[in-house]
C-alpha positions in Angstrom: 79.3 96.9 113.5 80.8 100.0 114.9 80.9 102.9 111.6 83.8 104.9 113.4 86.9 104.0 111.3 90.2 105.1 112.5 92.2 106.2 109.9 95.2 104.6 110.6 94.2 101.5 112.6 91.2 99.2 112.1 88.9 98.2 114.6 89.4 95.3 116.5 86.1 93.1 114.8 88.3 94.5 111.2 91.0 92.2 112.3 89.0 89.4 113.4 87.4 89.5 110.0 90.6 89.5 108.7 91.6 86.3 110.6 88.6 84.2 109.8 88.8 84.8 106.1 92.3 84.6 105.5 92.1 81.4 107.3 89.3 79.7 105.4 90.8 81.3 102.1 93.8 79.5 103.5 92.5 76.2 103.3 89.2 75.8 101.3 90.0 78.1 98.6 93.9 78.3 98.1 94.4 74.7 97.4 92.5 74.6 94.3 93.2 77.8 93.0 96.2 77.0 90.5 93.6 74.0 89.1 90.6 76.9 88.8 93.1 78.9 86.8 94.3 75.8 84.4 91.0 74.5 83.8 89.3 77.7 83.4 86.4 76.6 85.4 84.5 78.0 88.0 85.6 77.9 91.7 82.7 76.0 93.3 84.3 75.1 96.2 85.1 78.9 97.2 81.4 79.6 96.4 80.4 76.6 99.0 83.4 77.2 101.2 82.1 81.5 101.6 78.6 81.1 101.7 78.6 78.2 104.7 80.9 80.6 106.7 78.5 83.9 105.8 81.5 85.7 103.9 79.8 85.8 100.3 77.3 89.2 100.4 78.6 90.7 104.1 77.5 93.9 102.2 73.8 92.7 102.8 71.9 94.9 105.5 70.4 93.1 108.8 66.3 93.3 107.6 67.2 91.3 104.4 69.1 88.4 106.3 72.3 90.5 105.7 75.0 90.9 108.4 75.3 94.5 107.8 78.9 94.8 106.9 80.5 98.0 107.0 82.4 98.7 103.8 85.7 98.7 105.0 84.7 94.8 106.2 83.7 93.7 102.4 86.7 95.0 101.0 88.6 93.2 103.3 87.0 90.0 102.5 87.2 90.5 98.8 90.9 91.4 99.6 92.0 88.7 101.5 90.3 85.9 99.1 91.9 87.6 96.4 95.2 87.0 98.3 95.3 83.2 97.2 92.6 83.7 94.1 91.7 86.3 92.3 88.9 84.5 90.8 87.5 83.7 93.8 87.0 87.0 95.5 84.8 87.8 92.4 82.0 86.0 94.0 81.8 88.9 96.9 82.6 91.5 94.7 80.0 90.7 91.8 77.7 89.9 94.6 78.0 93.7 95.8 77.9 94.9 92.4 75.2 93.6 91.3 73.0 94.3 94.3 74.3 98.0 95.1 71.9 99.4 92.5 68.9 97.3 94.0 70.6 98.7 97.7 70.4 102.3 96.4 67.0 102.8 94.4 64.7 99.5 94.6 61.6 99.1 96.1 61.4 97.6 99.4 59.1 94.6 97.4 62.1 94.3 94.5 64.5 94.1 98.1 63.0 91.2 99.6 62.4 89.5 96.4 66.3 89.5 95.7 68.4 90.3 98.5 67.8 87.5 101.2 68.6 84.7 98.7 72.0 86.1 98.1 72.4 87.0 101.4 72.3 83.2 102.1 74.1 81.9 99.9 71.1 80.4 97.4 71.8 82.9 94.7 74.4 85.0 93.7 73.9 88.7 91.2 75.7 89.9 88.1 75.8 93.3 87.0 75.7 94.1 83.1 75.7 97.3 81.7 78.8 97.7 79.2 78.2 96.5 75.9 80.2 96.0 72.6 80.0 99.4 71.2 79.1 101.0 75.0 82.0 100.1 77.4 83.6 103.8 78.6 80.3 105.7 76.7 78.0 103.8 79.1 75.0 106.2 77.5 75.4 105.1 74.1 73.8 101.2 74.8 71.5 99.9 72.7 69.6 97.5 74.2 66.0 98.5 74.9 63.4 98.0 77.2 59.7 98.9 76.5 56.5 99.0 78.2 53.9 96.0 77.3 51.1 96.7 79.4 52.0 95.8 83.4 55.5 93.9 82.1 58.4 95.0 80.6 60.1 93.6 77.4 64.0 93.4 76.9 66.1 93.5 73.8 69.3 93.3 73.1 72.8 92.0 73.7 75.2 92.7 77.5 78.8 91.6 77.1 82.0 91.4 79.2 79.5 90.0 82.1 81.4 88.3 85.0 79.7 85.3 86.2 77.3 85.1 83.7 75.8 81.8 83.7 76.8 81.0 87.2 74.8 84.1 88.8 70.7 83.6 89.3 69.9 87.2 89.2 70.9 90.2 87.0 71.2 94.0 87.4 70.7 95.4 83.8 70.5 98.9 82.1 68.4 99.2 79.2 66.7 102.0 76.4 64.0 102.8 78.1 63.0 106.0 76.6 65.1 106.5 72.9 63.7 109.9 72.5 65.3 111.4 75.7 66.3 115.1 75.0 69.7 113.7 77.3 70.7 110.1 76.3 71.7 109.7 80.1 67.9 110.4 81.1 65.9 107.9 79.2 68.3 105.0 80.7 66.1 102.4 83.6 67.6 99.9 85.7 66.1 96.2 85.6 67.0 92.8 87.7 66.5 89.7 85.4 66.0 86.3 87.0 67.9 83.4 85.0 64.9 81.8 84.2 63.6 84.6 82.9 61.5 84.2 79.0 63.7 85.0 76.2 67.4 85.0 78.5 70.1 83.5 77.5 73.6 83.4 77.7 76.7 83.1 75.5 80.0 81.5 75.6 82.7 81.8 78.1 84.8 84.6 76.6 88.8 83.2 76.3 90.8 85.9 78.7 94.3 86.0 79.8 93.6 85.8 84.0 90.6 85.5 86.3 89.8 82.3 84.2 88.0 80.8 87.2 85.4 83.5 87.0 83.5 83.2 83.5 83.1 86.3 81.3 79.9 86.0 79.0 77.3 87.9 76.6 74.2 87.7 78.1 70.9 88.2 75.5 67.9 89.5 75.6 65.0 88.9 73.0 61.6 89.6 73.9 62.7 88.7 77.4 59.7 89.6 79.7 59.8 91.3 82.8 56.8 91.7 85.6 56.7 95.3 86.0 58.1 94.9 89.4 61.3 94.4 88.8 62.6 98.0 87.8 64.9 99.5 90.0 63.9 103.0 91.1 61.7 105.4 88.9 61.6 104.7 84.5 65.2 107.1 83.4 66.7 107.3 86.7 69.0 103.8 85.5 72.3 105.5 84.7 72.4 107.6 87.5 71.9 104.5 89.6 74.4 102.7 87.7 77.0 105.7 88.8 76.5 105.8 91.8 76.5 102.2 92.4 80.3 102.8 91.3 81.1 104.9 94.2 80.7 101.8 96.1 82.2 99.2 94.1 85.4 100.8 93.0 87.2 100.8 96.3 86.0 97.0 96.2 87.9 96.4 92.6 90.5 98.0 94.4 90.5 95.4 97.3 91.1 92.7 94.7 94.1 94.5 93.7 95.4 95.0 96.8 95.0 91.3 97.9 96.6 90.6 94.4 99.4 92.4 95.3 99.7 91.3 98.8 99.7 87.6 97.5 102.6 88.3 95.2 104.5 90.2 97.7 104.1 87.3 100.5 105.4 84.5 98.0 108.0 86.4 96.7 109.5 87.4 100.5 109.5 83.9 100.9 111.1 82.9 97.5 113.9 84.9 98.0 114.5 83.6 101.5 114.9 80.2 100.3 116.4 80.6 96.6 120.4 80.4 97.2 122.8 81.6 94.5 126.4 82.8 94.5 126.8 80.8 98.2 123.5 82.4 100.3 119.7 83.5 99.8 119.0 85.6 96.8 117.3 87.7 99.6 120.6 89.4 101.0 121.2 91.2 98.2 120.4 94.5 98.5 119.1 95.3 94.7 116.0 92.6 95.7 115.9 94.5 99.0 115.2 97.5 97.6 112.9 95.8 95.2 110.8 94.0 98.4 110.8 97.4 100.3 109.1 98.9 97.8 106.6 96.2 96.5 105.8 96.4 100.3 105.5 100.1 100.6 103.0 100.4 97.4 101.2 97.9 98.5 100.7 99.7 102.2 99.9 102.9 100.1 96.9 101.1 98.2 96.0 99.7 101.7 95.6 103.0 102.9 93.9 104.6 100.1 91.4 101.3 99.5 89.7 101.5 103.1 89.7 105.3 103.2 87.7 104.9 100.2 85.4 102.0 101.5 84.6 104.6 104.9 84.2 107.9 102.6 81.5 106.0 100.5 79.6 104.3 103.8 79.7 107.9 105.2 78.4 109.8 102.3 81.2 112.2 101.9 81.1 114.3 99.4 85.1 113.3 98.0 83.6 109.7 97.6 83.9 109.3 94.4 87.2 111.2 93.7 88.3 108.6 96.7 86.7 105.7 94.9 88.3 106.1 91.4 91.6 107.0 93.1 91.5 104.0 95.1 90.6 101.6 92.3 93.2 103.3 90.1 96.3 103.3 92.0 95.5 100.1 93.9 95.3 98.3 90.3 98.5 100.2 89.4 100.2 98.9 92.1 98.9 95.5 91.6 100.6 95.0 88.3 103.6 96.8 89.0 103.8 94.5 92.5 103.1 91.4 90.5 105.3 91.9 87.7 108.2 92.7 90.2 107.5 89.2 91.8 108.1 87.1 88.3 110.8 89.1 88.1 112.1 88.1 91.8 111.0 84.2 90.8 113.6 84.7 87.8 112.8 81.9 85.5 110.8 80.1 87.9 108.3 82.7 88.1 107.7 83.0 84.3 106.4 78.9 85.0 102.9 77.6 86.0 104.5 75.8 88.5 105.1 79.2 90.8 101.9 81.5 91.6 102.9 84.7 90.5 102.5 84.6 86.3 98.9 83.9 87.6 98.7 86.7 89.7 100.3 89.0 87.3 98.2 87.9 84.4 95.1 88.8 86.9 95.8 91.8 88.0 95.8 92.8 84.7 91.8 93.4 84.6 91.9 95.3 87.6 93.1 98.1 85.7 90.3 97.7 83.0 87.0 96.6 84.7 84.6 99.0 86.2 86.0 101.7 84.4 89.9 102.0 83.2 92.3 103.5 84.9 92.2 106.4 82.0 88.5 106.6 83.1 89.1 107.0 86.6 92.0 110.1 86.0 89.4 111.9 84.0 86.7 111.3 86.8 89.3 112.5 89.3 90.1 115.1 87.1 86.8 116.3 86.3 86.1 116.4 90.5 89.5 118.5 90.9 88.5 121.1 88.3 84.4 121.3 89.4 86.4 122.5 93.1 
């Protein structure tokens, strides 16, 4: 695909992209999207419907049976599943997650062990590196990985893991060296098959949105590891783990944006067709001004969400100021944009039998997950005042 993005208009294969997802998410993934949410269960259909039409790991390059998506073209995939299910567009997006780190530092052998099965839809990835007492202090984990002759042996506990249970391979930052003059340094990245001795996983965490997309513990005791499955060189896991960030931020904030743009499109056409006081509640120019400017944050995020995507693919050096700015104000926007619709809905809108509570209670976690929006300031921040 061509890598020259315009800044202010996408390429013509962009829009295409656009028009085949938005079509399937349309009518594979849309129509059982309120029944994900109640039943808290896991959108197989959507997993079925993206990996048949190719749309589930775009990210994946050519040589590993990848398309070779740009990064603008994964976010909009993410973004325009999103658009009708939030839960959904997890399975892209955890799919990039987890394999960025095995993209940025793996072996070529740890490459063609994992990547081609996710390309094709056989296996999806996680990503776990937060734990209970580690979530914003990534460097103080505590699960540990040691050396036992060729192999590797894992202990200890991963938690807030989305699609844990449902993925077949995971991306995992362990203790590798404890007596690391810098905590940071004696971190290694590993990727843990599901069958894997001594893996498990725990139960389904109860959350307030993306309940189609399972949230779980995974553990580790005495789980053993060929040693061909580290990513990159022993201590180099953090830095990995950081980088890999650069690239999935602008993707966290492609869920919000399609979040946003979901609420937005049902509540333009709510208010067209809601009549009180003699006409459509859409005449009144206090919901006007409300619309416009749902509608102009939303284009804001837009903006800011692809520039992102291209800064990252192109390796400049703003990308991760970009990134965190993307993911934050795109997330912002998402909750302010979905809370705005409820409110547009009036009482209808604080029902199950509307969309947007469910789109408001997801966007919620956009402005947590992969760092919260606090986070991201203080990595902006930190990247104003280093010049």
């Amino acid at each position: 695909m061509e890598q020259n993005y315009g800044l202010y208009q996408l390429g013509e294969e962009h829009d295409a992209l656009r028009e085949a997802v938005r079509a399937l998410a349309e009518k594979e993934i849309a129509p059982h999207a309120a029944e994900v949410d109640e039943d808290s269960r896991y959108p197989k259909e959507a997993e079925a419907a993206l990996a048949k039409a190719g749309f589930n790991a775009v990210h994946i390059p050519e040589p590993y049976d990848g398309q070779g998506a740009d990064a603008v073209s994964a976010c909009i995939v993410i973004e325009e599943v999103a658009r009708v299910c939030a839960s959904s567009s997890l399975i892209p997006a955890v799919n990039k997650l987890g394999t960025q780190p095995i993209l940025l530092s793996a072996s070529e052998e740890l490459k063609k062990q994992v990547l081609p099965s996710i390309a094709n839809g056989e296996a999806t990835a996680s990503y776990a590196l937060s734990e209970r007492e580690a979530g914003s202090d990534t460097a103080a984990m505590r699960t540990t990985a040691r050396r036992d002759g060729e192999n590797w042996v894992l202990n200890g506990t991963k938690c807030w893991i989305t699609n844990a249970g449902e993925s077949t391979w995971y991306t995992v930052m362990a203790v590798s060296d404890p007596d690391a003059e810098k905590k940071a340094n004696g971190i290694s990245a590993f990727v843990v098959h599901k069958d894997d001795p001594g893996f498990s996983v725990g139960p389904k965490e109860r959350k307030l949105g993306i309940k189609g997309s399972p949230t779980r513990e995974i553990y580790f005791e005495n789980c053993v590891l060929p040693g061909d499955r580290i990513i990159g060189e022993p201590g180099t896991g953090l830095k990995t783990a950081l980088r890999t960030l650069d690239h999935t931020r602008p993707t966290i904030g492609a869920q919000a944006l399609g979040i946003a743009q979901g609420a937005l499109d049902q509540a333009v056409a709510y208010v067209k067709e809601r009549k009180q006081f003699g006409k459509a509640i859409g005449e009144f120019q206090g919901l006007q001004f409300m619309l416009a400017d749902m509608a102009m944050k939303t284009e804001a995020a837009r903006g800011m969400v692809y520039t992102s995507a291209a800064a990252t693919e192109r390796g400049d050096q703003r990308a991760g100021f970009l990134a965190s700015a993307a993911k934050c104000y795109a997330s912002d926007v998402a909750m302010s944009v979905t809370t705005d619709a409820v409110q547009l809905f009036g009482g209808a809108g604080y029902t199950r039998d509307f969309p947007v509570e469910r789109m408001m209670r997801d966007a919620k976690i956009t402005q947590i997950y992969e760092g919260t929006n606090q986070i991201q300031r203080m990595v902006m921040a930190r990247s104003l005042l280093k010049g």
